[in-house]
C-alpha positions as CSV (number, residue, x, y, z in Angstrom):
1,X,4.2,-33.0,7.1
2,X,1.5,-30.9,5.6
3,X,3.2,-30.8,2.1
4,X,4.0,-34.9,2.7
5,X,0.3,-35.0,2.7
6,X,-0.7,-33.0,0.1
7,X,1.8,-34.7,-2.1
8,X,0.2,-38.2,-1.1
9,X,-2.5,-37.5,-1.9
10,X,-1.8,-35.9,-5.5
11,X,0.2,-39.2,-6.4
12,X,-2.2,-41.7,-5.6
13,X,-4.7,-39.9,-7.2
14,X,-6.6,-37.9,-5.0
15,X,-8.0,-34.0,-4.3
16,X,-5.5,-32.3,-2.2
17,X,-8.1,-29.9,-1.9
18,X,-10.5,-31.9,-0.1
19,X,-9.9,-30.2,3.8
20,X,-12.0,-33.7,4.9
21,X,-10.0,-36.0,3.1
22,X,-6.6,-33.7,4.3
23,X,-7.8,-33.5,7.6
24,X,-7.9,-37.4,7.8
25,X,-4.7,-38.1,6.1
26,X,-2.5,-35.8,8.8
27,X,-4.1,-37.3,11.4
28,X,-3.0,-41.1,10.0
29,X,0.5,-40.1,8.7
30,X,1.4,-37.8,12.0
31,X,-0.4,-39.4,14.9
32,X,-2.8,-38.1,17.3
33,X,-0.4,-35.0,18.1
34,X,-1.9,-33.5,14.5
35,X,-6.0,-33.6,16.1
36,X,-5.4,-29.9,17.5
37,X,-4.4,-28.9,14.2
38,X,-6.6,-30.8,11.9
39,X,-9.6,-29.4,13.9
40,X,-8.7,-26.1,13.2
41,X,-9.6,-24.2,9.8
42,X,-5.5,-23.7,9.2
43,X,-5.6,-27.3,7.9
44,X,-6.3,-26.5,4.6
45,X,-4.4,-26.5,1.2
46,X,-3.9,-23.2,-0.5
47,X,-1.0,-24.2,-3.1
48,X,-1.7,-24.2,-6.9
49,X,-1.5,-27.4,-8.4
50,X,2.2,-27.4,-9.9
51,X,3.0,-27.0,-5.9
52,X,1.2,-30.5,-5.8
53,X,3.2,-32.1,-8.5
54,X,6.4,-30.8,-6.9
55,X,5.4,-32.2,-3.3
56,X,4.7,-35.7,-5.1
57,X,8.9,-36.4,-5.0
58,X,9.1,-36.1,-1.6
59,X,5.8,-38.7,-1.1
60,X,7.5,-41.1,-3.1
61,X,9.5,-41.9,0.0
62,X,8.8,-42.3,4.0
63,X,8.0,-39.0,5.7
64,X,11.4,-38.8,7.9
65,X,13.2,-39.0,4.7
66,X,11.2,-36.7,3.0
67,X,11.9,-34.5,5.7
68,X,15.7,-34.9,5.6
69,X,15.6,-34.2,1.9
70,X,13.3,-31.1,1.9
71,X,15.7,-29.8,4.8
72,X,18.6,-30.6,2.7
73,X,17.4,-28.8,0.0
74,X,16.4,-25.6,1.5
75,X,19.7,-25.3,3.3
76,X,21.3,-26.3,-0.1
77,X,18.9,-23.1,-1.7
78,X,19.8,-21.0,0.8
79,X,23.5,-20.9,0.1
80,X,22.9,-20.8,-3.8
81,X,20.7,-17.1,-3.0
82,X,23.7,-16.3,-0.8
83,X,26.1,-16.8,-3.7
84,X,23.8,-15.1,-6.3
85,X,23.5,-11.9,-3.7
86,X,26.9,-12.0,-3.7
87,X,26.7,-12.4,-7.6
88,X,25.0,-8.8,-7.5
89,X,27.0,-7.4,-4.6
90,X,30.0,-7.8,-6.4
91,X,28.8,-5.6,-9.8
92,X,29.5,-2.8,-7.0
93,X,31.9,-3.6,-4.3
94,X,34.6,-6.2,-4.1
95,X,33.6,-8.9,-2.2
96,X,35.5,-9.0,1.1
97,X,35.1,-9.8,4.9
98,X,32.4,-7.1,5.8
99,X,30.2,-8.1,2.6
100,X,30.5,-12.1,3.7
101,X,29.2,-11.1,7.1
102,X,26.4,-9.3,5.5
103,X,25.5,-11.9,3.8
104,X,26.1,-15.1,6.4
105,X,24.0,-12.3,9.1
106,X,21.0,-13.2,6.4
107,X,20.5,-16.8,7.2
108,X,19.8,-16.1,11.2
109,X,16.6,-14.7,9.9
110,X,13.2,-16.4,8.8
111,X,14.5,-16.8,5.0
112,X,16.9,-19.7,6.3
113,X,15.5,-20.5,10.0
114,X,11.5,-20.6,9.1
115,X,12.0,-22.4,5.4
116,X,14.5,-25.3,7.0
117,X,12.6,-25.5,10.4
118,X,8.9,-25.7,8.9
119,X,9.8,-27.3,5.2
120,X,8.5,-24.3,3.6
121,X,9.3,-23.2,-0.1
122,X,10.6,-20.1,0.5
123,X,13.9,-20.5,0.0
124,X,12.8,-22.4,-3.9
125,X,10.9,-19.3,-4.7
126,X,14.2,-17.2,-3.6
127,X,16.5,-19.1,-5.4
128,X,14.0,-18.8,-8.9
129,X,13.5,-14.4,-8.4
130,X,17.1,-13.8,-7.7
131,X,17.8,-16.5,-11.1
132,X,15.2,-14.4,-12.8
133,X,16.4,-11.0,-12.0
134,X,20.3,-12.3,-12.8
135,X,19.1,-13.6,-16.0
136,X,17.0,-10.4,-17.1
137,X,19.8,-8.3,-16.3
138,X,21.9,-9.9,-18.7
139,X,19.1,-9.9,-20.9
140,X,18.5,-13.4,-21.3
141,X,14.9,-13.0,-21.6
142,X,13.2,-16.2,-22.2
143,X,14.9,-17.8,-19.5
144,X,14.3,-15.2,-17.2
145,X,10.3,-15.5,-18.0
146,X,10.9,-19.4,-17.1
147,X,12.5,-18.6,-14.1
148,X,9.7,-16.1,-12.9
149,X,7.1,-18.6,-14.1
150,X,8.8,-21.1,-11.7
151,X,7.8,-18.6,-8.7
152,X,4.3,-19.4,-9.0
153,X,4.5,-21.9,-6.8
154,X,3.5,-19.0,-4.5
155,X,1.1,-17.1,-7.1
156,X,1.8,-13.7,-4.8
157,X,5.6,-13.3,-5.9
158,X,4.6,-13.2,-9.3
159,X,2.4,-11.0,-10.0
160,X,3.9,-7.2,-9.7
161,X,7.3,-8.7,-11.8
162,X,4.7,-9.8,-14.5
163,X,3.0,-6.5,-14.6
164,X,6.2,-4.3,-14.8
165,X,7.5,-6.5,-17.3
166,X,4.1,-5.7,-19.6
167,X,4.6,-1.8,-18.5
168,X,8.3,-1.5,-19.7
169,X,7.2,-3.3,-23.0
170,X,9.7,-6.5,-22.2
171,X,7.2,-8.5,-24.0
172,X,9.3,-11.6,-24.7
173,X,9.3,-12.1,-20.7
174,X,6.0,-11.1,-20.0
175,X,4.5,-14.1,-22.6
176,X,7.5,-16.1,-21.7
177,X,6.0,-15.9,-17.9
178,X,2.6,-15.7,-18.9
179,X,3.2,-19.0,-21.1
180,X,4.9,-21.0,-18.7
181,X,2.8,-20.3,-15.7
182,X,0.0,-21.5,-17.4
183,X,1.4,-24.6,-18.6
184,X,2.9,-25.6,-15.2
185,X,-0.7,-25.0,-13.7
186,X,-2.4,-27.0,-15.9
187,X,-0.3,-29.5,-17.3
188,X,0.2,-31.4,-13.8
189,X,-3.8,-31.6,-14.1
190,X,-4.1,-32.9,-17.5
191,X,-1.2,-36.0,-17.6
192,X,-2.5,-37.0,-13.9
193,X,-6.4,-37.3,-15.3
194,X,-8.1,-34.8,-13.4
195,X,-11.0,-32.3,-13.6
196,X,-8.9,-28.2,-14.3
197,X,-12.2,-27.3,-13.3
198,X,-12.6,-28.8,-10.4
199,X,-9.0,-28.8,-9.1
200,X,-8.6,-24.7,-9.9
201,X,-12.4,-24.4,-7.8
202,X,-10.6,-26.0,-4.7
203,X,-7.7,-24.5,-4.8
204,X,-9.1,-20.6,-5.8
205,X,-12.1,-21.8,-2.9
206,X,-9.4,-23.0,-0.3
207,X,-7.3,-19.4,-0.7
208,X,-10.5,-17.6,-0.4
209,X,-10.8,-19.7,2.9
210,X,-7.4,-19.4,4.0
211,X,-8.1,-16.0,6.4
212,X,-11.4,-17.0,8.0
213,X,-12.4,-15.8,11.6
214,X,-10.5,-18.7,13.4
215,X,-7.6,-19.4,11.1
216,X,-3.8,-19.0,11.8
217,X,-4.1,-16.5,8.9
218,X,-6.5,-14.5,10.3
219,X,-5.7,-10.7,10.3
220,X,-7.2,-9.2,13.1
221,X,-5.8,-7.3,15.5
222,X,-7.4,-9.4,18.0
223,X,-5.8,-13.0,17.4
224,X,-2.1,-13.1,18.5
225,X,-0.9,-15.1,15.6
226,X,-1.8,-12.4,13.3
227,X,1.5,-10.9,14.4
228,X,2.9,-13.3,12.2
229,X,1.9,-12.5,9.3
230,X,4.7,-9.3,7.8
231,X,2.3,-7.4,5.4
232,X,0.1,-4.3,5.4
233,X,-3.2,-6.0,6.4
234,X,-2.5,-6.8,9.8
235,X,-0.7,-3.3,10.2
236,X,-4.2,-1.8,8.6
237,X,-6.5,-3.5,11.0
238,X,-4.1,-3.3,14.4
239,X,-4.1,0.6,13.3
240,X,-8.1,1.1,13.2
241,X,-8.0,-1.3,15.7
242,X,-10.9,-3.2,14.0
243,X,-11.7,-6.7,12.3
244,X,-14.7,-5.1,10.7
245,X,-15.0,-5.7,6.8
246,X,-14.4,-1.9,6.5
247,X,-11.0,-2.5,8.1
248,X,-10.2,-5.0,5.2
249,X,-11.7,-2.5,2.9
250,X,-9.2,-0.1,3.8
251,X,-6.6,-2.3,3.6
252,X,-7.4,-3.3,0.1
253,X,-7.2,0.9,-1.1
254,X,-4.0,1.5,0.1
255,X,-2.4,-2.3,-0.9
256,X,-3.8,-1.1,-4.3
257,X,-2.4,2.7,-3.6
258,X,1.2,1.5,-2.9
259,X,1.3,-0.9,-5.6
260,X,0.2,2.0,-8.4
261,X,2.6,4.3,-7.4
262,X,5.1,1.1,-7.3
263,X,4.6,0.4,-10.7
264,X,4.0,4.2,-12.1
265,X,7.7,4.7,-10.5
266,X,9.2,1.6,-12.2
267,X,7.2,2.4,-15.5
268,X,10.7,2.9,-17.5
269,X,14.0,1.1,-17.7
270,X,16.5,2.2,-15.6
271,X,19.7,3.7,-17.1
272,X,22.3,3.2,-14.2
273,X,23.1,-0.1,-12.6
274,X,22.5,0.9,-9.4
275,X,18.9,1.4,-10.6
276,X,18.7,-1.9,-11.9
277,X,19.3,-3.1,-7.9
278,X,16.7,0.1,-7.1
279,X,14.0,-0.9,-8.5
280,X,14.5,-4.4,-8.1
281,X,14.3,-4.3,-4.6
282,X,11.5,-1.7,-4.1
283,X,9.3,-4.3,-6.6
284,X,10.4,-6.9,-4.5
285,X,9.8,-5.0,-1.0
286,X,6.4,-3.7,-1.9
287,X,5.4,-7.6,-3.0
288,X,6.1,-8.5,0.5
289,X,3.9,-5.1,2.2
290,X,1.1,-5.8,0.1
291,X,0.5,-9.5,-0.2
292,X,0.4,-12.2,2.4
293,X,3.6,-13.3,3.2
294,X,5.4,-14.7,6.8
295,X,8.5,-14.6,7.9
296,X,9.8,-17.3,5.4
297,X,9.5,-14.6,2.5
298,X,11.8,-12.2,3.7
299,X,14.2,-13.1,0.9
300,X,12.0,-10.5,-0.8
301,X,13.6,-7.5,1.1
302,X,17.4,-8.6,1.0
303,X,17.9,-6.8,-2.8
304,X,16.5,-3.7,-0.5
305,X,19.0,-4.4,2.0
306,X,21.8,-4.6,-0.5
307,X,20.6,-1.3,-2.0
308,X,20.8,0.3,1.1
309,X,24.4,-1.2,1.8
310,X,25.4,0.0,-1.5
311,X,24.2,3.4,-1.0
312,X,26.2,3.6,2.2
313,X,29.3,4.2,0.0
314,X,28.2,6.9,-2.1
315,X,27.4,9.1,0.7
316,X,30.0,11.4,1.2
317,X,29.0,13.1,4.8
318,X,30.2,10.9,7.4
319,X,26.8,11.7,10.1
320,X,24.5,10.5,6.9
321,X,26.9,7.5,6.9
322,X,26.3,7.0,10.1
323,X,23.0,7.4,9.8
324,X,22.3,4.9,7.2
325,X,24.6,2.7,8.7
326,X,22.4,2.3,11.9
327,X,19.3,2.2,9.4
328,X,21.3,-1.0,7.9
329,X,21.7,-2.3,11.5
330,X,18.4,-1.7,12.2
331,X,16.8,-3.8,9.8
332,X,19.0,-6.6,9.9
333,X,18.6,-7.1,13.7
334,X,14.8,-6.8,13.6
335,X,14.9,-9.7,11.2
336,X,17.3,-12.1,13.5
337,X,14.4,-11.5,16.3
338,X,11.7,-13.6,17.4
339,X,8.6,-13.0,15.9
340,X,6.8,-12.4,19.0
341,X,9.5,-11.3,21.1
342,X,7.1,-8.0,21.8
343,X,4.1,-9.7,22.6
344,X,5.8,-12.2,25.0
345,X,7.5,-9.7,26.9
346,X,4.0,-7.7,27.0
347,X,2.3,-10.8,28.6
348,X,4.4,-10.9,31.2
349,X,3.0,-7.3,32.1
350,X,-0.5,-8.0,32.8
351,X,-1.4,-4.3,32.5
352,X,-0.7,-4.0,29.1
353,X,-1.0,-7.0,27.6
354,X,-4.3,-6.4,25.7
355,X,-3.9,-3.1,25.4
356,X,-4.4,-0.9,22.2
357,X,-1.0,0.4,21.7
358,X,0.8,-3.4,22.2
359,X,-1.6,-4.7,19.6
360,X,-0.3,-1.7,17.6
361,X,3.5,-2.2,18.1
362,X,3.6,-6.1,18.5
363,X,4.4,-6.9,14.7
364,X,7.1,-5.0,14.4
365,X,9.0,-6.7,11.6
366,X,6.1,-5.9,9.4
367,X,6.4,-2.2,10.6
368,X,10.3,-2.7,9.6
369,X,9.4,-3.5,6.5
370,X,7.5,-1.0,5.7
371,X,10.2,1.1,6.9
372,X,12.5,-0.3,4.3
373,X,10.1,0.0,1.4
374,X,9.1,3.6,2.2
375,X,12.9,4.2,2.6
376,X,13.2,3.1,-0.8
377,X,10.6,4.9,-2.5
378,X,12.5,7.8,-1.1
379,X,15.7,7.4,-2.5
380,X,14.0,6.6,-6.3
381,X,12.0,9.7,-5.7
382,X,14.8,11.7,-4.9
383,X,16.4,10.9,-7.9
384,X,17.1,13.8,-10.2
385,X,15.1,13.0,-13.7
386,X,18.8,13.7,-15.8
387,X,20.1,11.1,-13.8
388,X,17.8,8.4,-14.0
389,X,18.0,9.4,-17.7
390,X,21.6,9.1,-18.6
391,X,24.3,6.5,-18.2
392,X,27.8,7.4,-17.8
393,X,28.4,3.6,-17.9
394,X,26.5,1.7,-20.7
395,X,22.6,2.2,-21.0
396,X,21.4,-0.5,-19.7
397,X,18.2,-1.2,-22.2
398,X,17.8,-4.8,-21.0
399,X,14.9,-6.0,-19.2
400,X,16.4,-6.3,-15.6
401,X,12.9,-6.3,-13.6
């Protein structure tokens, strides 16, 4: 409904921006049963203006159509990611029973259930990373930088892709995304007649907004939704167990911390094509710790996941095997959980429902995830420098990010 709205509002003319004018318009298209919502500083629009341009197709019909199409074409993305994961699953191990089941076990998580259920644009942004990192891989550059321009519709999964690009000198896709990004921002603005000024002012002034004292996005370890919300921040402020601006501070230091040593790690090309998958998936894990994200971006650990079932097989002691195994299992299961699972069971215990230590343990996805990304760190730090060097295979000097 929300992006039914927005993309009203952008065809006939108007500022999606405007939280009045948004406010009004959900309230008129959805009926009374949006007053709750509309009241509350969540009904905003934080989407750059190419997202607008985008949610204009689905405007141009009713809003249960709209709906049937957007769910149609998330499902319809979410089997094209699962056939381009198997795409990469299959440069290591034949595709058979166990690694279809791996697969299918992705879509009971948020990447299929929150995208189809909520009409989110997850499972777009997906589909153009995995398209990105295929096409890099085989070195088809420009496209690749189109492909990772088209991600911007959610301005956080761009950013650390962009910025190893420019470290590892793959300059064709760094202007190539640099190019296109900027032309899908601001060409929507131009051919529709409006202000670039005013429309990048509400939409930069509407983010800025978005995790206000009061908000669903709101971090602190105090508001139950926060548990929603699978990065670092929340996990930063639950741990000092503060909303404080100091908490925030912190929280900023080490996002900034993780994503340094991210990209000082992933400074040179890899040599082996498992380290193509490596590196992919720790970029893609520490874009989800660091920057908001939900349970609809989850797509961004599944290269991790891969990694980590590709690993399985090249350890030769049959306890690590295990152990990795269960780590596998782990992971997977956390994500087919409810969200809140923790924090409704807690409130059925009076006793230590508000306590310190549930506020602490409640999001544990996000502390999963963090799992994972540490996990991966580990195994490229591990790596022995003449290994990361050489290439028994073919050196593999293209620009996979």
């Amino acid at each position: 409904t929300h992006h039914y709205v927005t993309g009203s509002l952008w065809s006939e003319g108007s500022n999606p921006y405007d939280v009045n004018l948004l406010r009004q318009r959900l309230v008129s298209v959805a009926g009374e049963e949006f007053v709750s919502y509309t009241n509350s500083l969540e009904a905003i629009y934080s989407y750059p203006p190419q997202a607008s341009a985008f949610f204009s197709l689905f405007a141009l019909t009713s809003l249960p159509a709209a709906y049937a199409w957007f769910t149609l074409a998330n499902l319809l993305l979410a089997l094209g990611s699962l056939a381009m994961l198997g795409y990469i699953l299959s440069w290591f191990r034949p595709i058979g029973l166990v690694e279809i089941t791996l697969l299918v076990s992705l879509l009971n998580t948020g990447f299929a259930r929150g995208n189809i259920r909520y009409g989110q644009v997850g499972n777009l942004v997906g589909f153009f990373l995995l398209a990105c990192f295929i096409l890099a891989y085989h070195k088809r550059h420009t496209l690749a930088g189109i492909f990772l321009a088209l991600t911007s519709l959610k301005p956080t999964n761009i950013i650390l892709y962009w910025l190893q690009a420019v470290l590892r000198k793959d300059y064709r896709l760094a202007v190539v995304t640099a190019a296109s990004t900027l032309a899908l921002t601001l060409l929507p603005v131009v051919l529709s007649g409006r202000s670039i000024l005013v429309q990048l002012e509400g939409y930069l002034f509407n983010t800025l907004s978005m995790t206000e004292a009061g908000n669903l996005n709101d971090p602190s370890p105090f508001v139950h939704d926060s548990l929603f919300m699978h990065h670092l921040e929340t996990l930063v402020l639950r741990l000092l167990n503060t909303d404080a601006a100091f908490g925030r501070a912190i929280y900023l230091a080490a996002a900034l911390i993780l994503i340094g040593v991210t990209l000082y790690l992933l400074r040179e090309k890899p040599a082996r094509k498992e380290d193509v998958l490596l590196d992919f998936a720790i970029l893609s894990a520490a874009t989800m710790v660091t920057a908001y994200h939900r349970s609809y971006d989850v797509f961004l650990l599944f290269p991790g996941l891969l990694y980590v079932y590709v690993h399985i097989f090249g350890v030769n002691r049959r306890r690590k095997k295990l152990l990795w195994a269960t780590f596998l299992f782990l992971q997977l299961f956390s994500l087919t959980l409810p969200e809140d699972l923790l924090l409704q069971t807690a409130n059925q215990l009076p006793q230590v429902a508000d306590t310190y230590l549930t506020r602490l343990i409640v999001p544990f996805q996000a502390w999963m995830h963090l799992a994972l990304f540490f996990t991966l760190v580990a195994l490229k730090v591990r790596r022995p420098r003449w290994y990361r060097k050489t290439a028994p295979e073919a050196a593999l000097n293209g620009s996979a990010i």
